[in-house]
Structure formats: C-alpha cells, structure tokens
C-alpha distance (Angstrom), angle and dihedral (degrees) to the residues before:
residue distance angle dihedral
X1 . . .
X2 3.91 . .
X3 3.56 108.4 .
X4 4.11 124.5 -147.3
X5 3.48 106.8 -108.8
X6 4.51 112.2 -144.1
X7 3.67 124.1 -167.7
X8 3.91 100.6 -146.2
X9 3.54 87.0 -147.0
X10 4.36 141.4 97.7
X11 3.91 89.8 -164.8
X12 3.94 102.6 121.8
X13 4.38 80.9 -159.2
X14 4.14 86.1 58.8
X15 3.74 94.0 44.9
X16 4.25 101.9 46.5
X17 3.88 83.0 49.8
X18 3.55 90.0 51.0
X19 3.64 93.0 44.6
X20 3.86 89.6 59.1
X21 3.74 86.1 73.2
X22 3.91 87.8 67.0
X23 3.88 82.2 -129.8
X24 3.38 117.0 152.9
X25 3.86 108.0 -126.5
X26 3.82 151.3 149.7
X27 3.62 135.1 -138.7
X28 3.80 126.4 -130.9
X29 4.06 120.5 175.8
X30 3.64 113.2 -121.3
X31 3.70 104.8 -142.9
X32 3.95 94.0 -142.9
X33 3.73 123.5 160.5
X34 3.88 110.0 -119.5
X35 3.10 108.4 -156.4
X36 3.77 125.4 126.0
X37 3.72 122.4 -112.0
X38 3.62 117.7 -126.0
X39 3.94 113.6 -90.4
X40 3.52 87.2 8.5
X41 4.07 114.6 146.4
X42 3.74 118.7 -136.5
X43 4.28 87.6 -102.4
X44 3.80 91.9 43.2
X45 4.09 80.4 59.1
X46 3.52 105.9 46.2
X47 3.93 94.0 40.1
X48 4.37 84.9 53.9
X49 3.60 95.1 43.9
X50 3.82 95.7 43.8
X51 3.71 91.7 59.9
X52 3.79 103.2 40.9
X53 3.98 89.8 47.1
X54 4.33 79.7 53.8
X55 3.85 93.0 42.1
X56 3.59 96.7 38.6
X57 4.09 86.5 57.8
X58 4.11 90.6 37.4
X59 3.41 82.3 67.4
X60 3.81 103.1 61.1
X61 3.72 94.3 30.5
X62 3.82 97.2 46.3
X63 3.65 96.3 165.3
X64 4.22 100.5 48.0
X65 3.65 135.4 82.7
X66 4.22 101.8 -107.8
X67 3.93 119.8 -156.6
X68 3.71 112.3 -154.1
X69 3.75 122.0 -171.8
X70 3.83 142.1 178.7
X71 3.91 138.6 175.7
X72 3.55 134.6 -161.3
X73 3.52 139.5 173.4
X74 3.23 121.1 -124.1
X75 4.03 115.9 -154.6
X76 3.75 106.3 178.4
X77 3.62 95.0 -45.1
X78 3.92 98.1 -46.1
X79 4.23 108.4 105.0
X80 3.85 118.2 -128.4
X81 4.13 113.8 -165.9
X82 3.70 128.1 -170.4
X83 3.99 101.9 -49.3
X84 3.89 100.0 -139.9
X85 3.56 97.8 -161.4
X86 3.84 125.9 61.8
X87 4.38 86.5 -128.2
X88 4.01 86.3 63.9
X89 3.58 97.6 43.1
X90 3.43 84.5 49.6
X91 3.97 93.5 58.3
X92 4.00 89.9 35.5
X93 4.11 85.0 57.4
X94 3.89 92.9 45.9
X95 4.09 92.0 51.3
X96 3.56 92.3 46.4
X97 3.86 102.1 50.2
X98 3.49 111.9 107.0
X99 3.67 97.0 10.3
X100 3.90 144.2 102.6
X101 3.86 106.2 -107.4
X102 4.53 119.0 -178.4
X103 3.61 108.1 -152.3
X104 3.93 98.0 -148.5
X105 3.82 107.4 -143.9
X106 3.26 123.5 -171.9
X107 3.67 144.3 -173.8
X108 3.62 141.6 -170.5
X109 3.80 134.1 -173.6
X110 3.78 117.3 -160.1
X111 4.01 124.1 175.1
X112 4.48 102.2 -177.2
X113 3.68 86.9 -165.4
X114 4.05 100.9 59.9
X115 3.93 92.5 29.5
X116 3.95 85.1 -119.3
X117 3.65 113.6 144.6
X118 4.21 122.7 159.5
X119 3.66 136.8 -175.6
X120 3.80 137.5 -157.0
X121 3.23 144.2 165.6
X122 3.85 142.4 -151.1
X123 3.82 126.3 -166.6
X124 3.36 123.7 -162.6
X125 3.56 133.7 -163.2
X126 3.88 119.6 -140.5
X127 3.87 124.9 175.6
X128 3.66 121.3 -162.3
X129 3.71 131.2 -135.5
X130 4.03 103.6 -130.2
X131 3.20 86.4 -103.8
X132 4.56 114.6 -155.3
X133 4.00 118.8 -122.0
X134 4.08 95.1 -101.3
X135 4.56 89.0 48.8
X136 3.84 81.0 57.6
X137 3.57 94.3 42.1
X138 4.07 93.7 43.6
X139 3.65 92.9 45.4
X140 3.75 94.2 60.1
X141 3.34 96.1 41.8
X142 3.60 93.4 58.3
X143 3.78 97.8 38.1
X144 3.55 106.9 20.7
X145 3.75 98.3 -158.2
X146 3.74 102.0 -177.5
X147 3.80 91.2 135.9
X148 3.90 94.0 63.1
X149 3.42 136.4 86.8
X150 3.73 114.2 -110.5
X151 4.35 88.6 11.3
X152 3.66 93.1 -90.3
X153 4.04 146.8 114.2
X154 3.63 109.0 -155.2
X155 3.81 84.9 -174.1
X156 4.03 95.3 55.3
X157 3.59 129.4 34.8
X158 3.44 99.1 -47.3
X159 4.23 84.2 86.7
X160 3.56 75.4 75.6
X161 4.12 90.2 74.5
X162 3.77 101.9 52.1
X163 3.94 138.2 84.6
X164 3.94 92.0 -160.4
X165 4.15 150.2 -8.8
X166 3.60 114.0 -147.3
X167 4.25 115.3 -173.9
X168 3.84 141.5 113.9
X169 3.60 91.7 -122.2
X170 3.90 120.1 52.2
X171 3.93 90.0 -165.8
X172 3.94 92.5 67.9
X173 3.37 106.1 74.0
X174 3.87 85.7 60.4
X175 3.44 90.4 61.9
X176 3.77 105.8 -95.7
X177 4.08 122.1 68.9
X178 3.61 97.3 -143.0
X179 3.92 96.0 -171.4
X180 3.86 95.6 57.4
X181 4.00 85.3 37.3
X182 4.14 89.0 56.0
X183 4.01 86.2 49.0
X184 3.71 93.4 45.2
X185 3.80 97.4 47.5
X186 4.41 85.4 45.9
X187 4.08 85.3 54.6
X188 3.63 92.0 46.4
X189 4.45 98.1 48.8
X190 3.55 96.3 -93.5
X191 4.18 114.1 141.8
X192 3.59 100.4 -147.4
X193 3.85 95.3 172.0
C-alpha cells in the first residue's frame, strides 16, 4: 500500500525542498504553540516542536506519512526564532556578527496508522562575517527575511553575510535536511526511487 505522504508545514522553503524529491505531497498547517519551554536549549526546542507539528498532523491524516520540521538558531546557548519584524532581525543580525551560530534542524516522521514515528536532527555550523550597521540594514532591505530563523537566507543574498557553512547535509540550513528526510521516509514505507 502506497501511503500519502503530508508535509505538516506552510513554509514555501520546506515545501520546494520537498518538492525536489519529485514526491507527490500535500501540506497541512500544524497549529502548534511555539513557544519555548523554560530551560529549554535551542536543540531541546526544535527536536519538541518538530514532532508535535508531525503528531499534531498524524492526527488528522491518520493514514499518511507526515513530515514535521523545526529550526532554531542556536547563539551560544540562547535560541533565536524567525524575528517577524525588521527591528528584531535587526538585533538578531547585530548578536550574530562575528560569531559561531548552529542552526538546529530538525525533523520528524510520524505515520498514526502503523505507530511509526522517527526523529533526527541536523546541526549546522554557520560563521558570520562581522558584518557593519548599513550590511545589516541593506541585507534586510533587500531580502526581508523576517520569516527565518536567525534573519537570514542562506540560499539568497544572505550567503553574502557569512565566512563559512559547515554540515553533512547542504539542504538543512534551508530548513529541511533532505538526506536524513530520504532515510526517514525509507524507514517509514516510502519508495523514494
């Protein structure tokens, strides 16, 4: 039996990578409360959120294959999300200049149906240029990344603001680790090729 396959995600970023696959798939929003827990690290929150967003859409598509996913940056041990407004990615840009961020992303595959549910993470390793006031400022107006974690596109201009990108799977940074998702989807039934 061929199950559907649902990426319990809106991100348009989580849904071209996903359409690289050649996968047929729908998405379905997860409706999962964001919010840090307290004393949770940045890994601790992507891992949690990952699997709810593929549980909570398990559970209205009992029969399908569900890909959850969440990133955070991690900033010496302090979490930065998707800023929202240009003033935070702003301050998220000045913190990060200079400095070693890991974008924690991670995945989760859940099928209700079978009972099989996996997790995985990738960490990647991003090191800013020390970037001046007006790069910050031009970068955002010309991207306007207030959507992504850490306020920037490593698949746009935002390349532009780093010194180096360390990882074992280039898709990750982008927000969804296609080599652990290709293993995950295997483990759960999926025929991939």
């Amino acid at each position: 039996m061929t199950r559907p396959v649902v990426l319990g995600s809106t991100s348009k970023y989580r849904a071209e990578l996903l359409g690289r696959l050649g996968l047929a798939f729908e998405q379905a929003a997860p409706d999962v409360d964001e919010t840090p827990m307290p004393g949770e690290t940045p890994e601790q929150i992507a891992r949690r959120l990952a699997l709810a967003k593929a549980r909570a859409v398990a559970q209205k598509f009992p029969h399908a294959v569900v890909i959850g996913s969440d990133q955070v940056a991690d900033l010496a041990g302090t979490p930065l999300g998707k800023p929202g407004t240009h003033e935070r990615a702003v301050q998220q840009l000045r913190a990060m200049r200079g400095q070693t961020v890991v974008f924690q992303t991670a995945l989760a595959v859940v099928c209700a149906e079978t009972g099989f549910e996996q997790a995985d993470l990738a960490a990647v390793k991003v090191v800013f240029r020390d970037l001046s006031d007006n790069e910050i400022e031009h970068y955002l107006r010309a991207e306007q990344p207030y959507d992504c974690a850490g306020s920037a596109k490593s698949e746009g201009l935002g390349i532009a603001l780093l010194e180096r990108i360390d990882n074992d799977d280039p898709t990750a940074l982008v927000g969804l680790p296609l080599i652990r998702t290709c293993r995950l989807l295997r483990a759960a039934g999926v025929k991939l090729l």
